[in-house]
C-alpha positions in Angstrom: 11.0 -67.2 88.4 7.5 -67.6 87.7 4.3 -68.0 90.1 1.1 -69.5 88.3 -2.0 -68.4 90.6 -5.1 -70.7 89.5 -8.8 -70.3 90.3 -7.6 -68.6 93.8 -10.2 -68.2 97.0 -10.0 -66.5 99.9 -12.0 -64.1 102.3 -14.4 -63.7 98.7 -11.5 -63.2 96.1 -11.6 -65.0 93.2 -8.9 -64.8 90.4 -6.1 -66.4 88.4 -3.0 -64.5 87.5 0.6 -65.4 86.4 3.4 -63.5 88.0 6.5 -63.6 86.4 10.4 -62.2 87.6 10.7 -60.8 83.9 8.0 -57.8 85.2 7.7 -55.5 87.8 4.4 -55.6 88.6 2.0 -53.3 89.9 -1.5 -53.5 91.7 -3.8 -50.9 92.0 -7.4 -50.4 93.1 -9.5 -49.8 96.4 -9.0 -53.2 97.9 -5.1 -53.6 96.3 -4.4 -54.3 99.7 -6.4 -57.7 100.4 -4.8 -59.0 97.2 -1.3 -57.9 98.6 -2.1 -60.2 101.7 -3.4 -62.9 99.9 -0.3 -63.2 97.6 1.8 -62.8 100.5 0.6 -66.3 101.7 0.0 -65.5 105.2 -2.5 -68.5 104.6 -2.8 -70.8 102.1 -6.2 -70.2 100.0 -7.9 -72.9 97.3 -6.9 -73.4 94.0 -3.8 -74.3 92.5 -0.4 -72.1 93.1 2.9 -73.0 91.1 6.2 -71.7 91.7 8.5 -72.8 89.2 6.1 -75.6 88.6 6.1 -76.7 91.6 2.8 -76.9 93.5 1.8 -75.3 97.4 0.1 -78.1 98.7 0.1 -77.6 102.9 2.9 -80.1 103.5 5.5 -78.0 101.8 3.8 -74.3 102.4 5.3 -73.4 105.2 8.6 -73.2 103.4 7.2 -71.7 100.7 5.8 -69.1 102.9 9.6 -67.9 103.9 10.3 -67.2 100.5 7.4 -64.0 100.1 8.2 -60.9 101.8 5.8 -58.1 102.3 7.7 -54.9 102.8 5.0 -52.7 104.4 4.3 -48.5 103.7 6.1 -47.7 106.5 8.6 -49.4 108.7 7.7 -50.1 112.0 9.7 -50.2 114.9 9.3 -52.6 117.8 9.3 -50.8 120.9 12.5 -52.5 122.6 14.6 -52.5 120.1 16.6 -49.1 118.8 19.3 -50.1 116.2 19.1 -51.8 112.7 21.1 -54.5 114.0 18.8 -55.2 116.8 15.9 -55.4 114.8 17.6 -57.7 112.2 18.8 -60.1 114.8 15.3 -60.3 116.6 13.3 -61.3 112.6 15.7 -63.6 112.0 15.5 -65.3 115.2 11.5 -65.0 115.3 10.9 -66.1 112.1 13.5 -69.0 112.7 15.7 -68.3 109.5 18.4 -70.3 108.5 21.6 -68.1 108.0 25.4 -69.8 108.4 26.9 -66.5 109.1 23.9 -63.6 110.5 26.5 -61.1 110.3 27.9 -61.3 106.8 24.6 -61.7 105.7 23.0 -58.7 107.6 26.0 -56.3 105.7 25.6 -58.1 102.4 21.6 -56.8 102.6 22.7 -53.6 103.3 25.2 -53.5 100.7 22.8 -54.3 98.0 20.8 -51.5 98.8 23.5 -48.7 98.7 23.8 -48.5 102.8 27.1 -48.8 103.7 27.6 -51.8 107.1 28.9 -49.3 109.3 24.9 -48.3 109.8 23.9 -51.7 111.4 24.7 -49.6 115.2 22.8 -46.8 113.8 19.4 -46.1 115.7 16.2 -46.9 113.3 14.7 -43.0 114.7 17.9 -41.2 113.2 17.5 -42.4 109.7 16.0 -40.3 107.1 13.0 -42.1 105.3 15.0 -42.6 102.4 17.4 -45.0 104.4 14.2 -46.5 106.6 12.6 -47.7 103.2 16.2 -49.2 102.3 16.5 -51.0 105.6 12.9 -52.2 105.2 14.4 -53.9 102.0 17.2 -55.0 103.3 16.3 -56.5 106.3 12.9 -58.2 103.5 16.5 -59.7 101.9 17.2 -61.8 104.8 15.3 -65.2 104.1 16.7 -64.7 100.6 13.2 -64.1 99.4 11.6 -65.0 95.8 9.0 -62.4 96.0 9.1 -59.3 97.0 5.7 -57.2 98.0 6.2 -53.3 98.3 3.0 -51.5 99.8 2.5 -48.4 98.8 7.0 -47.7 98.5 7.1 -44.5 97.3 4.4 -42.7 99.7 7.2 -40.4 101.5 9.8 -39.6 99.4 10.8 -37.4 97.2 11.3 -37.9 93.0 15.0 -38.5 93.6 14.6 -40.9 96.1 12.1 -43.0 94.4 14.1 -43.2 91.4 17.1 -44.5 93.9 14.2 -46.8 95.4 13.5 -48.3 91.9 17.1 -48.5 90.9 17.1 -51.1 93.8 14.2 -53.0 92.7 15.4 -52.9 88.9 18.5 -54.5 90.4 16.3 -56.8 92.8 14.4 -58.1 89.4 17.2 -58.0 87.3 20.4 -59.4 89.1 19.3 -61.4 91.8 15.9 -62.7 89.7 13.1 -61.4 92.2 9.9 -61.2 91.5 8.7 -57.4 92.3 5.5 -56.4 93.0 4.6 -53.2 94.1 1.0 -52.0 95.1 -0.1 -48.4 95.1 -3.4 -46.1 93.9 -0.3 -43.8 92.9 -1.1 -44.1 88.9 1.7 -41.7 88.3 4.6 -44.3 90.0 2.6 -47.2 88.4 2.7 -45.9 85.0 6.1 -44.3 85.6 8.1 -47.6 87.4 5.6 -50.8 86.3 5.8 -52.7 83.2 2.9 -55.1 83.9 -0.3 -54.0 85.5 -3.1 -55.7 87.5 -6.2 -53.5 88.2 -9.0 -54.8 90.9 -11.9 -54.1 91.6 -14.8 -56.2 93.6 -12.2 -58.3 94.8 -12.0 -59.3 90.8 -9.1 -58.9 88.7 -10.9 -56.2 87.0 -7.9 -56.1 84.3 -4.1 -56.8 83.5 -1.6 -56.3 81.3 1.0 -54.2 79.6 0.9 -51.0 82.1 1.3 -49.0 79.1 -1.4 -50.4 77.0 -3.4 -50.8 79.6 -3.4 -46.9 80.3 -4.4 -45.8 77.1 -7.8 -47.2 77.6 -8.3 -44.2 79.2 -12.2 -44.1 79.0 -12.4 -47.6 79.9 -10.7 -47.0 83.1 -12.4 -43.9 84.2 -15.9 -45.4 83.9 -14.5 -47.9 86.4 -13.4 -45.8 88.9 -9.3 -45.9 88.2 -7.0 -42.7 88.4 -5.4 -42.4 85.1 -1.8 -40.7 84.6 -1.5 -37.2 83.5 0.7 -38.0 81.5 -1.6 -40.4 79.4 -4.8 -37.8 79.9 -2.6 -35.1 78.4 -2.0 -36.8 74.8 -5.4 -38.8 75.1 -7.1 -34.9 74.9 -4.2 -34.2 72.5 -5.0 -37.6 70.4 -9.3 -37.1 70.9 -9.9 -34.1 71.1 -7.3 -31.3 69.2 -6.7 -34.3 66.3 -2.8 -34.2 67.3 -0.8 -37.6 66.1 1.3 -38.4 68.6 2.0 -41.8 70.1 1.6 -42.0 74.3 4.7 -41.9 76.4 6.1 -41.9 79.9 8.5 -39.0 79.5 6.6 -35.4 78.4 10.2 -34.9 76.5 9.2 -37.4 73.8 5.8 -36.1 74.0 7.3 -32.8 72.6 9.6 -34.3 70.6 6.4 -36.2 68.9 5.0 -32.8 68.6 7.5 -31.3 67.5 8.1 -34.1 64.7 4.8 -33.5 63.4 4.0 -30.0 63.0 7.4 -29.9 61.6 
């Protein structure tokens, strides 16, 4: 699954981009949110956008449109309705989606997030936030989506939960072919979770790349205004400043171990 994003404009954006379902790909800056909305099609902007080489042009957008999901920071509950059930049955109906069998598909979401079926009756206030961010998914699953746009995923959870969070999207990507963005100023999830990276700024594409690579231009990124990982400020002061040769890393383990291998 690829999406090729050519000379785009909207609301004073400009950018081209190419997003593939071999990355997950993050997005970070002050104004990572516009871009979020803009990818998420809510309106179809100029310039040239191919999915799978086929263009958007307006005649086919709208179903286009069903096949981008925007999974927002938190999940948010409309007033009538109580259960997960409830709340599944009304987006499906409102945003007129095309399922054979609602119910199988409604446990099959669930199921692919770890929740067992048995919690469609269960009311959306008695879940933990944990479970609310795995029914957000879930219920994002419905229209069988091709891209999937996290704001901000990880906000109120804990480390174990995030990691459950991105075994989920690592699953997302890597059985079912999704495309997997998720936008956050969080540098420590982005360097942590990301393998691609797309930094704005001036509603530009400021920079992208390898998140990795990208990091270590650690002065590069500060001058601009970008948060950088502490992980990647420890060994750059380690690298610059006490002449250490080690190699940057997104577990302080192999940090020590490079240490380790050297003074040894």
């Amino acid at each position: 699954m690829e999406i090729v994003l050519e000379n785009i404009k909207m609301n004073d954006w400009e950018f081209t981009t190419t997003l593939s379902g071999n990355d997950i790909i993050g997005i970070t800056g002050s104004e990572y949110e516009e871009i979020l909305d803009i990818l998420n099609l809510k309106a179809l902007p100029q310039g040239e956008i191919k999915i799978d080489d086929n263009i958007i042009n307006k005649d086919n957008y709208l179903d286009y449109y069903k096949k981008i999901v925007k999974v927002g920071k938190d999940f948010t509950k409309i007033n009538y309705l109580n259960t997960i059930k409830e709340h599944m049955d009304y987006l499906i109906n409102y945003y007129h989606l095309q399922i054979k069998n609602i119910e199988k598909k409604e446990k099959d979401s669930l199921k692919i997030v770890g929740l067992d079926s048995s919690l469609l009756d269960r009311d959306i206030t008695s879940l933990s936030n944990s479970e609310k961010k795995k029914v957000q998914i879930a219920i994002s699953l419905l229209s069988n989506p091709d891209m999937i746009i996290l704001e901000d995923p990880f906000s109120s959870l804990d480390n174990k939960n995030r990691k459950k969070i991105m075994m989920i999207l690592n699953k997302l990507k890597e059985q079912f072919h999704k495309i997997i963005i998720i936008g956050t100023n969080d540098c420590e999830i982005l360097y942590q979770y990301t393998n691609k990276i797309i930094f704005v700024k001036n509603k530009r594409i400021f920079l992208e790349g390898e998140t990795k690579e990208s990091y270590e231009r650690v002065d590069y990124l500060k001058r601009n205004g970008f948060h950088v990982p502490d992980i990647v400020l420890f060994t750059y002061k380690a690298i610059k400043k006490k002449k250490v040769k080690i190699d940057y890393h997104k577990d302080i383990r192999d940090i020590i171990k490079d240490i380790y291998k050297h003074i040894n």
